[in-house]
Backbone bond lengths (Angstrom), bond angles and torsions (degrees), N, CA, C in turn:
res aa  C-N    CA-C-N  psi(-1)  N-CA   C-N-CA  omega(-1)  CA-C   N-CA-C  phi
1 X - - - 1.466 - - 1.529 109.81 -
2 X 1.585 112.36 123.89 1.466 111.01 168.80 1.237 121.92 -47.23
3 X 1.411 133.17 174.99 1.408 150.92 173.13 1.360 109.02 -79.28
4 X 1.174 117.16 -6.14 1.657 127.00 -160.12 1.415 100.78 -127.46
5 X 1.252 102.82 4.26 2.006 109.00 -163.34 1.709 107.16 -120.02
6 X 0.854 100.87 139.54 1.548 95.06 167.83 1.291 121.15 -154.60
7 X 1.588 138.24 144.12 1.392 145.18 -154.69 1.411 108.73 -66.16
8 X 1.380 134.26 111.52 1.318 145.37 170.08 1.429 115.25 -97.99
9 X 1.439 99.57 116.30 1.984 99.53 -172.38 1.779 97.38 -146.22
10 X 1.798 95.29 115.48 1.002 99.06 -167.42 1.808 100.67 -123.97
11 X 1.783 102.62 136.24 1.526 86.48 -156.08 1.869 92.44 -142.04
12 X 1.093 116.86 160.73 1.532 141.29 -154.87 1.849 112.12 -129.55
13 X 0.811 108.58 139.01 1.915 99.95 161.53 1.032 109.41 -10.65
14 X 1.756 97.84 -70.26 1.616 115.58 -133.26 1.703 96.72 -107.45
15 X 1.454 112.28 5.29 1.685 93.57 164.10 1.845 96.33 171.78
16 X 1.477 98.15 171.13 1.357 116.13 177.81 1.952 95.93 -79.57
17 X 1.545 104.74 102.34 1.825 94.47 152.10 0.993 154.96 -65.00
18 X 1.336 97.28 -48.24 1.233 111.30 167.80 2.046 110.66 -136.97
19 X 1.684 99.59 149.18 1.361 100.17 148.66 1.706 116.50 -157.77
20 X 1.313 93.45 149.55 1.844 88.07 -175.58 1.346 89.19 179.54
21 X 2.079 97.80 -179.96 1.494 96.65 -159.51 2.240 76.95 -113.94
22 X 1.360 114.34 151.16 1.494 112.89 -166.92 1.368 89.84 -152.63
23 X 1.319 109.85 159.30 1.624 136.87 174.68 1.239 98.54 -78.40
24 X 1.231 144.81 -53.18 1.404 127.12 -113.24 1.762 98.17 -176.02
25 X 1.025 107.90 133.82 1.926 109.68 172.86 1.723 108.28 -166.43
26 X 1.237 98.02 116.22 1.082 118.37 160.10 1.558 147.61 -107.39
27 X 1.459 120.98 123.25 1.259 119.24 -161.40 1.666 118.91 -126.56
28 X 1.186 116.54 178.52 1.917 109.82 161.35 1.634 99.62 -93.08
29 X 1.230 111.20 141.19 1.716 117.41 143.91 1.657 121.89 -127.19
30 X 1.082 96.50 -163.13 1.514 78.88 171.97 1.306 138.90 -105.57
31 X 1.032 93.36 28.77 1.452 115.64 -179.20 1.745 111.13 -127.00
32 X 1.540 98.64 25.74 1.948 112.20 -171.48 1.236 122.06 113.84
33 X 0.977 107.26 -175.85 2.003 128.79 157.09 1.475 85.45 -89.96
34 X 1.933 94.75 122.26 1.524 108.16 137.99 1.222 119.18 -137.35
35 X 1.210 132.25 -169.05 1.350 147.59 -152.87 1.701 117.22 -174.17
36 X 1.389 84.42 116.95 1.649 111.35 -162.32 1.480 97.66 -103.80
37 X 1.419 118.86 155.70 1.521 141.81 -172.20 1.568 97.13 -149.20
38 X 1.394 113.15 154.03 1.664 109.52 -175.36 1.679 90.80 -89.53
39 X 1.501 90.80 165.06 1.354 99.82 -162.74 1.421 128.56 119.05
40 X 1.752 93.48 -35.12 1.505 109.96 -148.33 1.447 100.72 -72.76
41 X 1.441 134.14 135.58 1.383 146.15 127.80 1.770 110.53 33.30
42 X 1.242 151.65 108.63 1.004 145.57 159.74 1.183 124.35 -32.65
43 X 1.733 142.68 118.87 1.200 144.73 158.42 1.252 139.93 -177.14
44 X 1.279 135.04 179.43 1.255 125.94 -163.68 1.401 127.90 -143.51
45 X 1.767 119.39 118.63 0.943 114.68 -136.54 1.904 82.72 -121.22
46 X 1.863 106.83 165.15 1.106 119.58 142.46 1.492 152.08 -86.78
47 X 1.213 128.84 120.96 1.564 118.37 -142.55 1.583 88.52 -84.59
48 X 1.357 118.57 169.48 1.532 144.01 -173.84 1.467 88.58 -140.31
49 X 1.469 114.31 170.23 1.496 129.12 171.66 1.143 108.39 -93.32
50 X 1.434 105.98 131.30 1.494 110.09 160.38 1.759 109.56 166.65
51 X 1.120 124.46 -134.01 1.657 119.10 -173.30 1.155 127.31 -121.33
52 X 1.289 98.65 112.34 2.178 117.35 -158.81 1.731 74.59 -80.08
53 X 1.592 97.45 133.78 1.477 115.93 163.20 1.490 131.74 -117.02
54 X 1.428 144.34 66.68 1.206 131.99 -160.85 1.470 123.32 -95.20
55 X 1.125 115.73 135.22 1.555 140.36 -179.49 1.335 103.07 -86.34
56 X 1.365 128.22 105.98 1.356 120.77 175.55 1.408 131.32 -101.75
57 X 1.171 149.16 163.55 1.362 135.99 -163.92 2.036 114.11 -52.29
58 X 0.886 114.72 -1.86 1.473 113.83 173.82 1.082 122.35 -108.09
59 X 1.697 130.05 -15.99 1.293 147.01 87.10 1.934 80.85 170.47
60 X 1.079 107.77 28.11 1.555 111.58 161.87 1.494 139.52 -62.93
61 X 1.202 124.69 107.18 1.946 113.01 -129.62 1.998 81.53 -108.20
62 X 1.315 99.02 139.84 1.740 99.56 178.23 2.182 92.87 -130.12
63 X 0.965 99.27 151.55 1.486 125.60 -176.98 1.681 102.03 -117.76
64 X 1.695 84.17 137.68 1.374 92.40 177.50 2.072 120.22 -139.99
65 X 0.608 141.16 -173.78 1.924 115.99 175.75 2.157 70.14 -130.21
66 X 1.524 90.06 136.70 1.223 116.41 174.13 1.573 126.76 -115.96
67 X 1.079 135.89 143.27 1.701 107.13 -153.39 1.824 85.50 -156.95
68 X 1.382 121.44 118.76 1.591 131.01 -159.05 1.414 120.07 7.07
69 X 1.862 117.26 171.00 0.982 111.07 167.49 1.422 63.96 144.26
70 X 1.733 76.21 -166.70 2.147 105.98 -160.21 1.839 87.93 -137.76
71 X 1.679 83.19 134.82 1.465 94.98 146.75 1.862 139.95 -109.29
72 X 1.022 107.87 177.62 1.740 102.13 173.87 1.291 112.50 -156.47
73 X 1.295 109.43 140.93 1.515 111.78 -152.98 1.104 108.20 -140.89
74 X 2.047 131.24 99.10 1.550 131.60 -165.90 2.379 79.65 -114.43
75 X 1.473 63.19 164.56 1.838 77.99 171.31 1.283 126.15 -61.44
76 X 1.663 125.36 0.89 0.927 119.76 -167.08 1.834 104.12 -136.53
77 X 1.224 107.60 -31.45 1.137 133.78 167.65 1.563 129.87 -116.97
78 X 1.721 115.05 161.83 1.548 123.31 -154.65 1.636 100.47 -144.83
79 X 1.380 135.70 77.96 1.569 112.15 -156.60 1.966 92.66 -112.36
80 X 1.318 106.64 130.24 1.691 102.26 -163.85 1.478 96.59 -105.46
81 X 1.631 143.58 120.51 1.519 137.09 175.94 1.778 96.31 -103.93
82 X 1.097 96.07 109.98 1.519 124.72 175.71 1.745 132.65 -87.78
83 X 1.234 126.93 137.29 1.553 105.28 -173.20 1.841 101.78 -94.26
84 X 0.924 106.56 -8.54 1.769 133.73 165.79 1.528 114.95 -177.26
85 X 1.284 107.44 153.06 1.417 141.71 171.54 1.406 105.87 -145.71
86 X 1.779 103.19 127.44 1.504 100.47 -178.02 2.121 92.87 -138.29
87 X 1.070 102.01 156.03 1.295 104.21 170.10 1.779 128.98 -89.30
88 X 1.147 150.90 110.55 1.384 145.03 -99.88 1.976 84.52 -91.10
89 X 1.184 126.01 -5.83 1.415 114.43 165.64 0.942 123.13 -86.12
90 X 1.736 119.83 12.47 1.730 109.88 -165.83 1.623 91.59 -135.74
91 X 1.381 102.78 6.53 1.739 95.47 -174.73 1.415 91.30 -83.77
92 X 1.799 115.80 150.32 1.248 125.85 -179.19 1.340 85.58 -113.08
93 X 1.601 103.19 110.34 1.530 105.80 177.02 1.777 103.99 -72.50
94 X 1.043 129.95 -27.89 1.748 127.63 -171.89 1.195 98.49 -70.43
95 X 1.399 141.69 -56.29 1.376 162.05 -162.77 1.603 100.84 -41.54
96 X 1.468 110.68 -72.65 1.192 138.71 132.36 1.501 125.36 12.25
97 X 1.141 120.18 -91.42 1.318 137.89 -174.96 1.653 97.06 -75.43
98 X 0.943 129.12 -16.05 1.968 118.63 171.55 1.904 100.33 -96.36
99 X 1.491 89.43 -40.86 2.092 59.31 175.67 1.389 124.70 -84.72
100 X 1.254 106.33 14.16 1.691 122.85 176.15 1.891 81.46 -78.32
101 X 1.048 77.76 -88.58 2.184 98.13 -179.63 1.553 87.97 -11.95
102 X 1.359 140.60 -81.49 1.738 130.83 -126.16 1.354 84.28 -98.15
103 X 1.456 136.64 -13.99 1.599 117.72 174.20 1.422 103.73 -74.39
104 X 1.440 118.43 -39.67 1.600 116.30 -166.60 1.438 94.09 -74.11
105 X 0.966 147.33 -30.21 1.191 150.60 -169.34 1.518 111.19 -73.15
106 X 1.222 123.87 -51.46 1.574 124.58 165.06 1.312 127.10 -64.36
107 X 1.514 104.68 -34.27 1.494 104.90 171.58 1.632 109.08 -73.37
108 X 1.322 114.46 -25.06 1.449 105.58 177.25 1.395 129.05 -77.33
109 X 1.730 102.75 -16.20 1.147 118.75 172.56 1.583 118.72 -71.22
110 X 1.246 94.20 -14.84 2.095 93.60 -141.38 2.067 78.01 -92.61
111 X 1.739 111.45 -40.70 1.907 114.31 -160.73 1.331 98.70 -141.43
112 X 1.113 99.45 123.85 2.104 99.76 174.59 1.030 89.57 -95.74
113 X 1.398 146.25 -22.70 1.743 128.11 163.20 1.380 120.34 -71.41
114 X 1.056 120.86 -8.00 1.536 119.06 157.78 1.361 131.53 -87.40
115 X 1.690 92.14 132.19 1.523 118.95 -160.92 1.831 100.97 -65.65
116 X 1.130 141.71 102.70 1.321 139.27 156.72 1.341 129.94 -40.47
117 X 1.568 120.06 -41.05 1.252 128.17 176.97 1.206 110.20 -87.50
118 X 1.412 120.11 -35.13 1.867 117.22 -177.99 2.335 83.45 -80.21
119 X 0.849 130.46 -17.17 1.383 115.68 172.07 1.059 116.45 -72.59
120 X 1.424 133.28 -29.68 1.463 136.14 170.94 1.395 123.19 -105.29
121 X 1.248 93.95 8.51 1.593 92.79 153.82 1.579 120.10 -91.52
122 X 1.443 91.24 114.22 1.793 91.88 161.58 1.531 130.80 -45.06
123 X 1.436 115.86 128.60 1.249 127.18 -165.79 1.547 102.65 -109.41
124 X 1.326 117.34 33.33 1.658 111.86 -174.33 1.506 134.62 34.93
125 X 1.728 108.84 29.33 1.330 112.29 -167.77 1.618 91.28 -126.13
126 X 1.179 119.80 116.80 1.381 130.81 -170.44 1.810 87.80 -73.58
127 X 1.657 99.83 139.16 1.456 101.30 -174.44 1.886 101.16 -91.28
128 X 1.236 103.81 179.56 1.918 90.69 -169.81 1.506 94.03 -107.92
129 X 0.992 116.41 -15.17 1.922 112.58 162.28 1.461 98.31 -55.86
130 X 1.108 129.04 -27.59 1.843 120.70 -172.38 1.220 108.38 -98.91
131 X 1.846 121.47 -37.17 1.659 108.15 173.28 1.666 98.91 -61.81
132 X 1.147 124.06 -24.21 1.697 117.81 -145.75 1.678 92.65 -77.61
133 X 1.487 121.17 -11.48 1.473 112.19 -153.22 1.755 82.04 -93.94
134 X 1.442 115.29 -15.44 1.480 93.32 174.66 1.522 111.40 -96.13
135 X 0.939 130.64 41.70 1.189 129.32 148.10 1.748 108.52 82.92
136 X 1.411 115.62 -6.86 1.547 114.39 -179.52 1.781 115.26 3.42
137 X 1.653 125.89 137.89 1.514 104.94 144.72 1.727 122.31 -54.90
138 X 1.456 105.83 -63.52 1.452 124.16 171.95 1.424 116.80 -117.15
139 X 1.677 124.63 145.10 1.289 135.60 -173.06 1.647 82.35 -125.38
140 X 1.585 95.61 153.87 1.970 92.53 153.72 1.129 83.57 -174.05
141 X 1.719 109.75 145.43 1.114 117.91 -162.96 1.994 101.18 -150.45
142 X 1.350 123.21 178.69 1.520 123.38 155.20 1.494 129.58 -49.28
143 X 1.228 129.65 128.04 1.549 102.57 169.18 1.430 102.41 -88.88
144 X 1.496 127.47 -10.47 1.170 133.01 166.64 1.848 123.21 -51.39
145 X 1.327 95.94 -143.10 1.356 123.28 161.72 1.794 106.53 40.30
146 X 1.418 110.36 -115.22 1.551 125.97 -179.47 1.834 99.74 -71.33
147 X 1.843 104.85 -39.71 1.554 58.93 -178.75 1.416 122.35 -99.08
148 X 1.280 113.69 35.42 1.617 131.10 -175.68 1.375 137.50 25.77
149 X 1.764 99.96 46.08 1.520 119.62 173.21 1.743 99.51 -82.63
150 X 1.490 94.20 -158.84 1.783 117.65 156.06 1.261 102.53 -45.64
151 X 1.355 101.33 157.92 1.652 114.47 150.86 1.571 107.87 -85.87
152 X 1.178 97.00 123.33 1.908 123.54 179.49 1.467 114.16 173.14
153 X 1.388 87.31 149.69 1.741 100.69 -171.22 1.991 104.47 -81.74
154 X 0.969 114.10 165.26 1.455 111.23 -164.93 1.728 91.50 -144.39
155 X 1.809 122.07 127.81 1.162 111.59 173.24 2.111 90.45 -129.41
156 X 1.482 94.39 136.53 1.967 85.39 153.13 1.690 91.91 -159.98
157 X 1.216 65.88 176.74 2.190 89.07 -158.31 1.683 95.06 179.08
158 X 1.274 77.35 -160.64 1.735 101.84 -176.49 1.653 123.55 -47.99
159 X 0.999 145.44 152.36 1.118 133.19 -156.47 1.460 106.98 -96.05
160 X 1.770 104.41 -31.82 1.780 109.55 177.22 1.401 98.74 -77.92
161 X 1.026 143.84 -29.54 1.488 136.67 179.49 1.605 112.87 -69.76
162 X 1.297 128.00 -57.78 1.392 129.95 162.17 1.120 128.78 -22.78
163 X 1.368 125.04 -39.00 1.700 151.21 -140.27 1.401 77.56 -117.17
164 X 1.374 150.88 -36.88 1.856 151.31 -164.88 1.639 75.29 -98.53
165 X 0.768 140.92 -22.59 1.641 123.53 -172.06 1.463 112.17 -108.78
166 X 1.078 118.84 -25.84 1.164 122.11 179.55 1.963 124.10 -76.65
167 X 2.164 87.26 -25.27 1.629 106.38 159.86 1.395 130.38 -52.12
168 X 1.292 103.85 -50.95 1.098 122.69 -170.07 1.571 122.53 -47.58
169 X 1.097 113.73 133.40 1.144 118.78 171.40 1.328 131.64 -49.04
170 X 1.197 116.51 -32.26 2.056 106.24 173.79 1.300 106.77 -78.62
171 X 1.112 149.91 18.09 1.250 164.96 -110.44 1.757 83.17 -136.46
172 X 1.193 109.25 -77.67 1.714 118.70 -167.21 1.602 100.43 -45.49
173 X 1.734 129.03 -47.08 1.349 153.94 -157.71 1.439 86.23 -69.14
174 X 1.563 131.68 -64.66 1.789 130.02 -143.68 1.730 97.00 -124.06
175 X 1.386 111.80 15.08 1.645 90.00 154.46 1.543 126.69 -98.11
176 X 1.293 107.14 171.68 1.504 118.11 -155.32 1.711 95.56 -79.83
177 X 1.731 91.44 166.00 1.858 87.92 163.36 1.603 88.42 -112.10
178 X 1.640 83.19 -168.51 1.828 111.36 -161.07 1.876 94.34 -53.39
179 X 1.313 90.71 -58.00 1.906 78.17 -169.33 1.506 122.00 -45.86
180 X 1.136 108.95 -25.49 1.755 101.46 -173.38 0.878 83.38 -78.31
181 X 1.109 145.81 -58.09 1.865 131.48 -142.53 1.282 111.60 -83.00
182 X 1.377 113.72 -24.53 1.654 118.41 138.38 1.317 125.79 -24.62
183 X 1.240 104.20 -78.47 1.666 119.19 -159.63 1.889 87.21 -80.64
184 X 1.102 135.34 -37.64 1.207 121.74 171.61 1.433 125.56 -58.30
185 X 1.317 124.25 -41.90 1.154 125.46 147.79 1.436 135.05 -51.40
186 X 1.337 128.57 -40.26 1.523 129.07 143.16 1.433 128.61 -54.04
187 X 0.972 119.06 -1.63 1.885 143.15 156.93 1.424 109.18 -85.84
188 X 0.857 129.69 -74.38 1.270 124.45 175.43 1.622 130.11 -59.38
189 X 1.003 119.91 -17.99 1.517 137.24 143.27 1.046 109.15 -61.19
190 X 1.005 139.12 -37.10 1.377 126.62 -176.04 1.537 109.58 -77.61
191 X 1.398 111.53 -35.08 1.907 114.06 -176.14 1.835 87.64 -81.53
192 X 1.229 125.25 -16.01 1.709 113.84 -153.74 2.309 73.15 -88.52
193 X 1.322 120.81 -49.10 1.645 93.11 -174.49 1.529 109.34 -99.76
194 X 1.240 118.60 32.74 1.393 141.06 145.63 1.922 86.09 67.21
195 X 1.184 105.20 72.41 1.409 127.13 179.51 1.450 118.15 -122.35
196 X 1.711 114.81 63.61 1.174 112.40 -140.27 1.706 93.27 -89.51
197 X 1.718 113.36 1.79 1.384 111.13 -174.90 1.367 112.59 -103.52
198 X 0.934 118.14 37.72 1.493 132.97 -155.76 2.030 90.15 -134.13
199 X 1.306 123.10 -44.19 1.364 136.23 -162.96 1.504 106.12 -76.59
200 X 1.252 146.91 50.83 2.023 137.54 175.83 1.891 103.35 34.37
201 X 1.523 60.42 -84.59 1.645 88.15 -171.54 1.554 129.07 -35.22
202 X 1.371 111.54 -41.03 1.493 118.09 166.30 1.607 110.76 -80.58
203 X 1.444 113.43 -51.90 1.340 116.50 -171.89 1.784 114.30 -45.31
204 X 1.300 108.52 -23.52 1.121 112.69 167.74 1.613 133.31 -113.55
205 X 1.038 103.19 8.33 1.682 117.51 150.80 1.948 102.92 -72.90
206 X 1.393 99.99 -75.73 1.322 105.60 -172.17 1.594 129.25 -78.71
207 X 1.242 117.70 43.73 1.523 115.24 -146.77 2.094 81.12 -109.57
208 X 1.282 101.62 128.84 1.544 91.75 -172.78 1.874 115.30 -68.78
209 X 1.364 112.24 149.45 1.177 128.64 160.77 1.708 121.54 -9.86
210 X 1.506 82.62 -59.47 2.027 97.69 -164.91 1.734 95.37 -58.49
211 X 1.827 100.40 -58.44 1.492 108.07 -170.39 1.538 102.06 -53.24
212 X 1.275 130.31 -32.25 2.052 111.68 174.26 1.092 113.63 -79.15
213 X 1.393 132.90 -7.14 1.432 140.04 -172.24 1.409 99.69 -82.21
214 X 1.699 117.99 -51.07 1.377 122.27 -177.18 1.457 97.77 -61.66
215 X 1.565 132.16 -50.94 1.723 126.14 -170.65 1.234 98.11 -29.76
216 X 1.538 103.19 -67.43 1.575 121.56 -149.29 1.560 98.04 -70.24
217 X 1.285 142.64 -56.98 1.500 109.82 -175.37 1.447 127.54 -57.45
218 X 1.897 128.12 -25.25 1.006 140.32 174.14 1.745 97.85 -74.04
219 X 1.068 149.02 -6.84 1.155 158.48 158.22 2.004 98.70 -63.44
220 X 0.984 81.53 -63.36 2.384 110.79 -159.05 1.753 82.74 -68.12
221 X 0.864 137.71 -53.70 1.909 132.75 163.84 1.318 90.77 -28.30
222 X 1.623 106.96 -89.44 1.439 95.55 -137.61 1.358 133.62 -72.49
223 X 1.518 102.58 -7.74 1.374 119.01 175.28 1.421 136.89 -115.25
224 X 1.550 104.20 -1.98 1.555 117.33 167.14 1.737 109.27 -67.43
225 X 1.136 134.27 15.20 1.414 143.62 157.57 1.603 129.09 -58.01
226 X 1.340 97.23 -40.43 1.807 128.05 -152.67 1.925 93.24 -140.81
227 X 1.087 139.76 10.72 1.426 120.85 176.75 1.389 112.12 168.31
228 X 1.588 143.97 138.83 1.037 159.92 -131.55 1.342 97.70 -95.55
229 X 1.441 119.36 133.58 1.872 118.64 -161.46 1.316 100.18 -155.93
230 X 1.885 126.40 133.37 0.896 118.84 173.45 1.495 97.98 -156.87
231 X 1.015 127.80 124.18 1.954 146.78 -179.20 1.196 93.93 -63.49
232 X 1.230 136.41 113.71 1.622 130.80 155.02 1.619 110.34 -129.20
233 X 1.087 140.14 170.94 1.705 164.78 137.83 1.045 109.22 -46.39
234 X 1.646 105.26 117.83 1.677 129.10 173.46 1.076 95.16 -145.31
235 X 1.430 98.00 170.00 1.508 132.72 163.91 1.536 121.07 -96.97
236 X 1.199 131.74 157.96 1.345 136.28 170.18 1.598 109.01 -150.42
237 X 1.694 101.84 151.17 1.293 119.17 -175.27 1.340 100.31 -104.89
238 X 1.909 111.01 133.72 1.055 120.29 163.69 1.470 130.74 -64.60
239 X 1.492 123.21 -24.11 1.086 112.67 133.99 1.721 92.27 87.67
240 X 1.348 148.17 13.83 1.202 134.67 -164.95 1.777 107.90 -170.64
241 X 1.313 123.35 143.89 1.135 101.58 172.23 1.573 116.78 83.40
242 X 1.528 140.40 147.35 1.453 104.26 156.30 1.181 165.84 -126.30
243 X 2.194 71.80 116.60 1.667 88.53 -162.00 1.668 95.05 -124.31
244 X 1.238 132.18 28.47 1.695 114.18 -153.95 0.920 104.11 -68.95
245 X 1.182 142.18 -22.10 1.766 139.53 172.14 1.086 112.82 -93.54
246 X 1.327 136.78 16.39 1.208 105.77 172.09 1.698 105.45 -118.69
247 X 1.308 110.15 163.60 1.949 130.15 -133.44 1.490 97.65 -115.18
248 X 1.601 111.62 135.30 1.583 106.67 -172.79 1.782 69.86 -134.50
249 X 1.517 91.15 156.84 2.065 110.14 168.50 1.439 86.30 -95.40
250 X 1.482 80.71 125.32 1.713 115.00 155.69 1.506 124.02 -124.42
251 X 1.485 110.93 -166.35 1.337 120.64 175.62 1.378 123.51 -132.85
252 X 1.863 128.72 128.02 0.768 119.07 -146.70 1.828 105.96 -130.39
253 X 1.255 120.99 141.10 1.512 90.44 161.73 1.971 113.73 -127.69
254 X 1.636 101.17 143.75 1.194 100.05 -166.58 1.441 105.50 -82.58
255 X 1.421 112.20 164.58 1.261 122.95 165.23 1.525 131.04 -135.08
256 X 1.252 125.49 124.43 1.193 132.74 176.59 1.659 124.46 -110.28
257 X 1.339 126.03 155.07 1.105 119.06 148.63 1.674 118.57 -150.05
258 X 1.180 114.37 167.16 1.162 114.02 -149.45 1.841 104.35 -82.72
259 X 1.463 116.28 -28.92 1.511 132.47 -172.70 1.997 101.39 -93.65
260 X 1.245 113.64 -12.43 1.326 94.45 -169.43 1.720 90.67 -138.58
261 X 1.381 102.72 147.80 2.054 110.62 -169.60 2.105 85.53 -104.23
262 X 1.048 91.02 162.07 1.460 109.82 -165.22 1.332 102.68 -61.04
263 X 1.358 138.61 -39.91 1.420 119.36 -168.47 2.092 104.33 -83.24
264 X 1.574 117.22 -7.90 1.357 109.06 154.83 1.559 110.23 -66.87
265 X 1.328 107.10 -62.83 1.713 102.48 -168.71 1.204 118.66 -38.84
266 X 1.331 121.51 -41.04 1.928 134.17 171.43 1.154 95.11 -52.75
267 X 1.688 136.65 -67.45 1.165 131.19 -158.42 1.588 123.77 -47.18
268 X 1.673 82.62 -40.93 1.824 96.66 178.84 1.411 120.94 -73.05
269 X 1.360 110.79 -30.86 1.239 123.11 165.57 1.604 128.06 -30.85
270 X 1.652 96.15 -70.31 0.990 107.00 172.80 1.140 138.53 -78.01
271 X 1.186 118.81 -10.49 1.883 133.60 160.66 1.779 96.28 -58.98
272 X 1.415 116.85 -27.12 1.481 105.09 -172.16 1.637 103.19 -101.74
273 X 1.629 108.59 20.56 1.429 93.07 174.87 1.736 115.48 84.40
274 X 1.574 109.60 15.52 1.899 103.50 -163.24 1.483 85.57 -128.73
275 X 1.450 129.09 119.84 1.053 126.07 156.55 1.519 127.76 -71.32
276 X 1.247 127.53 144.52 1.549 115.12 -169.28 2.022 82.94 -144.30
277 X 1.619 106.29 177.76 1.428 103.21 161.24 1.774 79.42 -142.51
278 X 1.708 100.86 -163.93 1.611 127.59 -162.88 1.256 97.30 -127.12
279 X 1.253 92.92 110.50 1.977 85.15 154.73 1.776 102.99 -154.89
280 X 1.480 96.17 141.34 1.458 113.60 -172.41 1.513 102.60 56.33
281 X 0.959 124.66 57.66 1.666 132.74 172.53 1.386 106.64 41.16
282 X 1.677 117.95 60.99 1.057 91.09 -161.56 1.865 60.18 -161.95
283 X 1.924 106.47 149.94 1.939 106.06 160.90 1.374 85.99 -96.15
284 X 1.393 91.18 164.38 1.157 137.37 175.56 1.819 115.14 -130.94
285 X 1.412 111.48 117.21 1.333 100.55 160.32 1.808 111.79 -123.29
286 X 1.315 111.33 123.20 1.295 133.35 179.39 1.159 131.42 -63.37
287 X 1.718 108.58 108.43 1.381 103.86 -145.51 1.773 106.61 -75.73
288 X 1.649 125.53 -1.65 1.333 137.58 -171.93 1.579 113.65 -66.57
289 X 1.711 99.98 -30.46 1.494 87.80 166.38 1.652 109.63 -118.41
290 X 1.065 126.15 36.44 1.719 121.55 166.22 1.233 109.04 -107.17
291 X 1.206 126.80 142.35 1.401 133.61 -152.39 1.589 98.96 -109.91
292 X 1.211 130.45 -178.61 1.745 127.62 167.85 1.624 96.72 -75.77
293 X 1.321 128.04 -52.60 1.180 115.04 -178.70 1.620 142.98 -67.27
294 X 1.392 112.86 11.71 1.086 134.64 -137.00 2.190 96.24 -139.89
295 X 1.398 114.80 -6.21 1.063 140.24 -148.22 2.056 80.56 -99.87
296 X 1.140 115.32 -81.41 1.316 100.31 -174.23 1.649 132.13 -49.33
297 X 1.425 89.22 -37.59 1.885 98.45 -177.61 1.653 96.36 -65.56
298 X 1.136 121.26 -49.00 1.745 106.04 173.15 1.637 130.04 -43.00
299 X 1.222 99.76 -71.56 1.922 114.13 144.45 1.449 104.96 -15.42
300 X 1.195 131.92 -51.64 1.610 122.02 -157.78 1.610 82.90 -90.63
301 X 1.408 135.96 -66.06 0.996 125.00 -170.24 1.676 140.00 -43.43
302 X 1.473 98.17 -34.38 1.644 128.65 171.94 1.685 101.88 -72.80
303 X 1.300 130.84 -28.53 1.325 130.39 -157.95 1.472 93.31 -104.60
304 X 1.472 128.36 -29.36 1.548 142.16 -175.26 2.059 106.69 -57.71
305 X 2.123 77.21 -51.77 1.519 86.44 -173.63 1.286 126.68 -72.96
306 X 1.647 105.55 -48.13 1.564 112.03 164.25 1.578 127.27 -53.74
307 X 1.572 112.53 -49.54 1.386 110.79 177.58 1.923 123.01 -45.92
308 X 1.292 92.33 -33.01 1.411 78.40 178.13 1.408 126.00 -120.44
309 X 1.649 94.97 56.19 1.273 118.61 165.33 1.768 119.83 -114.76
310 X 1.546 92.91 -0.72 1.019 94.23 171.14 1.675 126.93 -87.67
C-alpha cells in the first residue's frame, strides 16, 4: 500500500461493500461534508445520508448513496458501518418511492397532529435498532431524553456479559425500583404498537406546525385583553440526547407589557411555575411544550400577573 493510500472497508448487515486501498473519500456526517486523505488524524464520526464518494489509487472516483452509520478514521485505515450502501445502478428508484408512500401513509393514519417532515428529518441521534444491527458486545444508553421514558441508564449486549454485570456488586447501589420499570415498560409498548402519540417526549418533537399555531391564537384570545400578544415563527432546541443544538420550527407567542421590561415578566413567570425565555427583548412562550390542555391554566396565570398591575 502507497503512502498516499489507505485501506477503505465499507460494510452493511447484509455484506462486505466495499474494500480497497483509495486516495481520497468523501462523505456527509453530521457535522457536514468532509473529506479524508490517509494520514489523517484519528477519529470518529457520525454518518448522515447522502453520497459516499471514493477516489481510488488509479484516481478512478465511484459514487455510492449512503444511508447512517459511524465512521473511524486511523492513519492508515477508513472502516465505514452503514445501515445500507447501494451503488446508484442497483437502487430501485420505484421500490423506493412506495415505501416512502405506505410509511407516510401509516404515520398519517396512526396522528393528524404529527408533523411528517419534522418526522423524517434526521435528528443526529443514531437509533439503537441500527447500532444493534452491528452486533455491539454492550450498548447503554438513557431511558430518558430522545427516548422519553424515566430517567435510568439502560445497558444490553451479550447475554454472557450481562450475567458478569448483573454480579457485580454496584448493581444492588444503581438498580431501579418497581415504578421505573413500570413506566419504562409502558414506554416501550408504546414504540412496540408504534404509538408514538402516546410518548411526551415525541408528541412534542413532532406535533405539527398548524396544530401550535391553533394553541397559540386560542392562547392570543384570551389574553390579548390585559398584555401585548403576537403569534410569530421560531425555532427551538431539543436540548437532550445528542442533539442539544440542533433546531426544529416551532410556534411562539410574544409577550409584552407596558409597566414591566422582559427580564421582570420571566421573573414572574416563573414564581407561577410558567417557563418562558427572551429573545429580541421580547418573552416568548413556546408553543412545543404547551399542550391544548394546559392553554387555560396559563391564561389564568398571565391575567393573575397582569391584572394587578393595573
Amino acid at each position: 500500500m502507497a503512502e498516499n493510500t489507505m485501506k477503505l472497508e465499507v460494510i452493511t448487515p447484509e455484506r462486505s461493500f466495499y474494500t480497497g486501498d483509495v486516495i481520497f473519500v468523501e462523505l456527509n456526517t453530521t457535522e457536514g461534508e468532509v473529506g479524508i486523505y490517509a494520514r489523517h488524524i484519528p477519529m470518529t464520526m457520525i454518518i448522515a445520508p447522502g453520497v459516499l464518494t471514493i477516489t481510488e489509487e488509479d484516481g478512478t472516483k465511484k459514487k455510492a448513496a449512503l444511508l447512517k452509520g459511524f465512521v473511524e478514521v486511523t492513519e492508515t485505515t477508513m472502516s465505514i458501518l452503514a445501515e445500507v450502501a447501494e451503488w446508484p445502478e442497483d437502487i430501485d428508484v420505484e421500490r423506493a418511492k412506495k415505501a416512502e408512500e405506505r410509511a407516510r401513509k401509516r404515520l398519517e393514519a396512526k396522528s393528524a397532529d404529527i408533523d411528517i417532515a419534522i418526522l423524517s428529518t434526521p435528528l443526529d441521534e443514531p437509533s439503537i435498532l441500527e447500532i444493534m444491527k452491528y452486533n455491539p458486545s454492550l450498548l447503554s444508553f438513557s431511558g430518558d431524553k430522545l427516548l422519553g421514558s424515566v430517567q435510568a441508564g439502560i445497558i444490553i449486549g451479550k447475554k454472557e456479559l450481562i450475567e458478569k454485570i448483573k454480579k457485580n456488586q454496584l448493581l444492588r447501589m444503581l438498580r431501579v425500583d418497581k415504578i421505573t420499570l413500570s413506566i419504562l415498560e409502558d414506554t416501550l409498548n408504546s414504540y412496540l404498537k408504534n404509538e408514538l402519540d402516546e410518548i411526551p417526549t415525541l408528541k412534542m418533537l413532532y406535533t405539527k406546525i398548524e396544530t401550535l399555531e391553533q394553541r397559540a391564537f386560542k392562547l392570543l384570545e384570551k389574553v390579548s385583553n390585559f398584555c401585548i400578544c403576537e403569534v410569530i415563527k421560531t425555532q427551538t432546541l431539543i436540548g437532550g440526547g445528542t442533539t442539544p443544538n440542533k433546531k426544529i420550527p416551532s410556534i411562539a407567542l410574544t409577550i409584552e407589557h407596558k409597566d414591566y421590561k422582559p427580564n421582570q415578566i420571566e421573573k414572574l413567570l416563573r414564581k407561577n411555575n410558567l417557563i418562558a425565555r427572551i429573545e429580541n427583548e421580547k418573552i416568548l412562550l413556546d408553543f412545543r411544550t404547551i399542550q391544548e390542555n394546559e392553554i387555560e391554566k396559563i391564561a389564568n396565570i398571565l391575567k393573575k400577573i397582569f391584572e394587578s398591575a393595573k
